[in-house]
C-alpha positions in Angstrom: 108.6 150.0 103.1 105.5 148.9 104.7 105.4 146.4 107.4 103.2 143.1 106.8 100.9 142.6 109.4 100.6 139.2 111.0 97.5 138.2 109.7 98.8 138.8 105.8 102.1 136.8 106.7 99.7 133.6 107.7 97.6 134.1 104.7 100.5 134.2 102.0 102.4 131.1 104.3 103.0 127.8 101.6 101.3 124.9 102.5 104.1 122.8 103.0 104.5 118.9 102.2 104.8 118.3 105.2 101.5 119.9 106.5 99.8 118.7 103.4 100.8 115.4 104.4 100.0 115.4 108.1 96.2 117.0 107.2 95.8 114.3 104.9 96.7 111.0 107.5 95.4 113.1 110.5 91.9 112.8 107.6 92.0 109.2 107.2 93.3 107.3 110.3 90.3 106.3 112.6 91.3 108.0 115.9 88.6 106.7 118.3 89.2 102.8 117.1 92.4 103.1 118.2 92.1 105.1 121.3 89.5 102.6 122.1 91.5 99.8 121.9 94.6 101.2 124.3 91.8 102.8 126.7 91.4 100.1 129.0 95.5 99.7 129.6 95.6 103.4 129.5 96.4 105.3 133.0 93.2 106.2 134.8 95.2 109.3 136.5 93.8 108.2 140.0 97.2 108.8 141.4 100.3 110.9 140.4 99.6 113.8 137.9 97.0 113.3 135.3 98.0 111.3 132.4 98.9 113.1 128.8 95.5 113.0 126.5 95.7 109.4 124.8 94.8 110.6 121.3 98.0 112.7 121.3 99.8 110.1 122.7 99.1 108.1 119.6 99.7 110.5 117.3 103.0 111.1 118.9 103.7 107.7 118.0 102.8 107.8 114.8 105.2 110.9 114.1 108.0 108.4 115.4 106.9 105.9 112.7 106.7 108.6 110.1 109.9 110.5 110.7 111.9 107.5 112.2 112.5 110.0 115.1 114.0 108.6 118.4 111.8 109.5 121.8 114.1 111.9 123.0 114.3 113.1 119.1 110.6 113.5 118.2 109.8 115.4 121.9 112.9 118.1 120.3 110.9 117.9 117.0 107.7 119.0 118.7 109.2 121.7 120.1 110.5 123.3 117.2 108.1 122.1 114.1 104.7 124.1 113.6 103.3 120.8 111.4 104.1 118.5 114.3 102.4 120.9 117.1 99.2 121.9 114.6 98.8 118.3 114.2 98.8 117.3 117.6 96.5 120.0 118.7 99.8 121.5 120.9 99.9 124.7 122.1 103.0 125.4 124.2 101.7 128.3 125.9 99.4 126.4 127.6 100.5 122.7 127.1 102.8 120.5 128.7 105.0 118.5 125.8 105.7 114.8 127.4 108.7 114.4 127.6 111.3 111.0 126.4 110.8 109.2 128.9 106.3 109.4 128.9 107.1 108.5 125.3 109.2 105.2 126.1 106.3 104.4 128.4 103.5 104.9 125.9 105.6 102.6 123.7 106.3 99.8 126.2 102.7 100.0 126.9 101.6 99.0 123.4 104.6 96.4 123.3 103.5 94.8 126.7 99.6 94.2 125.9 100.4 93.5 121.8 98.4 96.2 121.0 100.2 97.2 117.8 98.5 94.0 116.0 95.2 95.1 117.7 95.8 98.1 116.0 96.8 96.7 112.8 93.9 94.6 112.9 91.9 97.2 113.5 92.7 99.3 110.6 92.3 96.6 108.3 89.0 95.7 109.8 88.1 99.7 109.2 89.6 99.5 105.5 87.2 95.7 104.6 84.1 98.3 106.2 84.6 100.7 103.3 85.3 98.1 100.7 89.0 99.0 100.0 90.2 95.6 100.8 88.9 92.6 98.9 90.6 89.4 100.6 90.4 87.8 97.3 94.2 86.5 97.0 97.6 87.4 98.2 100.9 88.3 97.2 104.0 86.5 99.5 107.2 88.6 99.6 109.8 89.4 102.6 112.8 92.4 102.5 115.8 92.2 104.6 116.0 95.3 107.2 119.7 96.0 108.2 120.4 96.0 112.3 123.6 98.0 113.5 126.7 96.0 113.6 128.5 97.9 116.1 129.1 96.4 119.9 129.4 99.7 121.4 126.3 99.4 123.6 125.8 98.1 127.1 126.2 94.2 126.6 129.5 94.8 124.3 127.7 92.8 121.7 125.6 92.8 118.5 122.0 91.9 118.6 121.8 88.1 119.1 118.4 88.1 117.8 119.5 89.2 114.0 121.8 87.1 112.2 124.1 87.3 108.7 122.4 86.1 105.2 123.6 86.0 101.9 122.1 87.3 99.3 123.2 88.8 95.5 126.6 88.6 96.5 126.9 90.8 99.6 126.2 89.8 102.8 123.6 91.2 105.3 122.6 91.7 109.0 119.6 92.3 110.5 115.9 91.1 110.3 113.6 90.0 107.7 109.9 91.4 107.5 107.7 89.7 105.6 103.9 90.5 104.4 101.2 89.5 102.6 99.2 91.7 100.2 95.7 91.7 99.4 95.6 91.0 95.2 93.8 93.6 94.2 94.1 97.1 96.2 97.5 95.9 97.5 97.3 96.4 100.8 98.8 94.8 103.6 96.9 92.5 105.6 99.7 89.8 107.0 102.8 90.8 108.8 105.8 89.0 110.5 109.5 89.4 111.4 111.8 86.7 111.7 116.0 86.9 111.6 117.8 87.4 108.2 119.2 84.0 107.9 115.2 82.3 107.7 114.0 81.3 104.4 111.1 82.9 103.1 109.1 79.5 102.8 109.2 79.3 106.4 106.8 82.1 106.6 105.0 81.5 104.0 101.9 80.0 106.2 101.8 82.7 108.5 101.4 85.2 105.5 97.8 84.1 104.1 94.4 84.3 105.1 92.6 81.5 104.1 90.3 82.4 102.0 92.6 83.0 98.4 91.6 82.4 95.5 95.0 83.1 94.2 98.4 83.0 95.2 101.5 84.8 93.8 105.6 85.1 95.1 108.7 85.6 93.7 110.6 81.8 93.4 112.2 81.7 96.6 108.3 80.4 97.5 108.4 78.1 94.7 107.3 74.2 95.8 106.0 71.0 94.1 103.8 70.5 97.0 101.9 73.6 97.6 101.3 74.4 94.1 99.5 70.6 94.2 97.8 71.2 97.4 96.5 74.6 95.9 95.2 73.1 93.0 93.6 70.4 95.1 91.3 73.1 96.7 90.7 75.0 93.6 93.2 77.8 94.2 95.4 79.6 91.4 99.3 78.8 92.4 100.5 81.8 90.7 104.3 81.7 92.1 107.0 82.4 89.9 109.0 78.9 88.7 112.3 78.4 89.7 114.6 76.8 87.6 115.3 73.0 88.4 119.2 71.6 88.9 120.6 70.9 85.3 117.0 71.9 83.7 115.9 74.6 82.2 112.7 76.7 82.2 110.1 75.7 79.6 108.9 78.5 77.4 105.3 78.0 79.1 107.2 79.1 82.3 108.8 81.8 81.3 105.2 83.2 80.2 103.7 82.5 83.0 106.6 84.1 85.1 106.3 87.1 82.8 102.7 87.0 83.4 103.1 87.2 87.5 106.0 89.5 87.8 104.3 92.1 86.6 101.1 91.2 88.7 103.8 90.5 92.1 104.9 93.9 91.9 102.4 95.2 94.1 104.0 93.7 96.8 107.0 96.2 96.4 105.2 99.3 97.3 104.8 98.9 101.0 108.6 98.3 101.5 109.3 101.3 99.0 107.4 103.8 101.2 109.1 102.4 104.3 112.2 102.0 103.6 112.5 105.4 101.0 109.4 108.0 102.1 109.7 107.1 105.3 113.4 106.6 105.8 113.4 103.0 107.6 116.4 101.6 106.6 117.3 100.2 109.5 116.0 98.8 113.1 115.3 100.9 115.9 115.3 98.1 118.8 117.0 94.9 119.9 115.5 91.9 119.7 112.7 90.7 116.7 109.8 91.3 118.8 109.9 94.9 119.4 110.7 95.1 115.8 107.7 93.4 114.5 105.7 95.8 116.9 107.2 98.7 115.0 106.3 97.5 111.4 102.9 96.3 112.3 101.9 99.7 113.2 104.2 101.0 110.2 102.4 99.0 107.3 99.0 99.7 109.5 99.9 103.4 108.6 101.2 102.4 105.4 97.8 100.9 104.5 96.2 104.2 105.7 98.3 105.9 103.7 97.9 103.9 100.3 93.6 104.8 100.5 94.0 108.6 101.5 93.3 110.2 98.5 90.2 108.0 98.1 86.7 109.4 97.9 85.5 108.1 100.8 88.3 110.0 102.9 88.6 113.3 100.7 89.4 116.2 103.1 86.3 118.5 102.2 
């Protein structure tokens, strides 16, 4: 039997998913805004060995978001994945791979000058350029993201920074992340963390722009008071009702509910991709800050992720 030469074995190769999928963000994520916005925090290189290239540094990161991969985890992953090593333009012949602990820097270096909402900023800013995100109105929702319980760690202790809610029954620690989507391409354009035992109102302000011309939530933002001071300045309080103690809905409300649910859904296809394409089901860090760091660059590439396949980003 005839041998296949290596040329033949590379053309008959399947495109994985996984390639497919790295070609397609590595297509639609604006490299030089970013690296342009870490640049001046960035290591010059004037002393000590010359610093790892800043673009790969990034996309390094973004791999970590992606995959959920630890930094000692995602410098193994590099090592032995062809996708992860096409796609950051490795070749481990003649490159060095940086190792966990360049990785932990890069991160603390983005957590110490807030850069991840620069970034998230950024892209949003990039997406309004190309007309993909209208700023019209905004959807309000939060999802609760589990923290580990366990106390084996260096302080004995759970994080103090999440706390316990109850919700459908079952009870729940961790964090709660809460966005706000543009109406009409649903994309994210607000994001926040706060502990699991906040309210969702309590957000509620942080989560819109200022310029809606409609407003919709589920009825955990339901109030008298906003939906009268939206009305006052012409804007469409399209929140769900919730029923009143010892009354019941009206069948007007239960339209109108019908009416917004199905509109509000939008909101649940950022936290779908996170939590189930993207496998975060829980958090990575202590503490709500670093957290919120993590899924401001998460729904950034989430946003990134929902206009890929647009015309205007079409790998040619």
């Amino acid at each position: 039997m005839s041998q296949l030469s290596f040329l033949a074995i590379g053309q008959n190769k399947k495109v994985l998913k996984c390639k497919r999928f790295l070609d397609e963000m590595n297509q639609v994520i604006p490299w030089k805004r970013i690296c342009k916005i870490i640049q001046p925090y960035y290591s010059k290189g004037t002393k000590g060995r010359p610093p790892y290239k800043l673009g790969r540094m990034i996309r390094i990161y973004c791999l970590q978001q992606w995959y959920q991969l630890s930094d000692p985890a995602v410098e193994e992953a590099i090592y032995d994945r062809a996708s992860f090593q096409q796609f950051l333009d490795v070749d481990l012949i003649s490159d060095n791979v940086p190792d966990e602990t360049t990785i932990l820097n890069f991160r603390h270096l983005l957590e110490e000058h807030q850069l991840t909402q620069k970034i998230f900023d950024s892209i949003n800013k990039y997406l309004e350029e190309k007309n993909l995100m209208m700023q019209r109105g905004t959807i309000v929702d939060a999802t609760l993201i589990h923290s580990p319980k366990s106390t084996k760690n260096k302080d004995k202790s759970r994080d103090p920074e999440m706390s316990s809610t109850h919700k459908n029954n079952q009870w729940y620690f961790g964090m709660k992340a809460h966005i706000g989507v543009d109406f009409e391409s649903g994309l994210v354009h607000s994001v926040t963390a706060t502990t699991a035992k906040v309210h969702d109102r309590q957000a509620f302000p942080s989560l819109l722009h200022g310029n809606e011309k409609v407003i919709l939530g589920d009825k955990a933002y339901d109030s008298d008071k906003d939906k009268s001071l939206a009305r006052d300045i012409g804007v469409n309080w399209m929140v769900m009702s919730k029923k009143k103690r010892g009354m019941k809905l009206s069948q007007t409300q239960k339209d109108k509910n019908k009416k917004a649910s199905k509109i509000r859904s939008k909101v649940e296809h950022p936290f779908h991709v996170l939590k189930n394409l993207w496998g975060y089901a829980k958090t990575r860090y202590r503490g709500i800050e670093k957290n919120c760091h993590q899924l401001l660059m998460m729904f950034g590439l989430y946003n990134l992720y929902k206009v890929r396949k647009k015309s205007c980003f079409t790998i040619s």
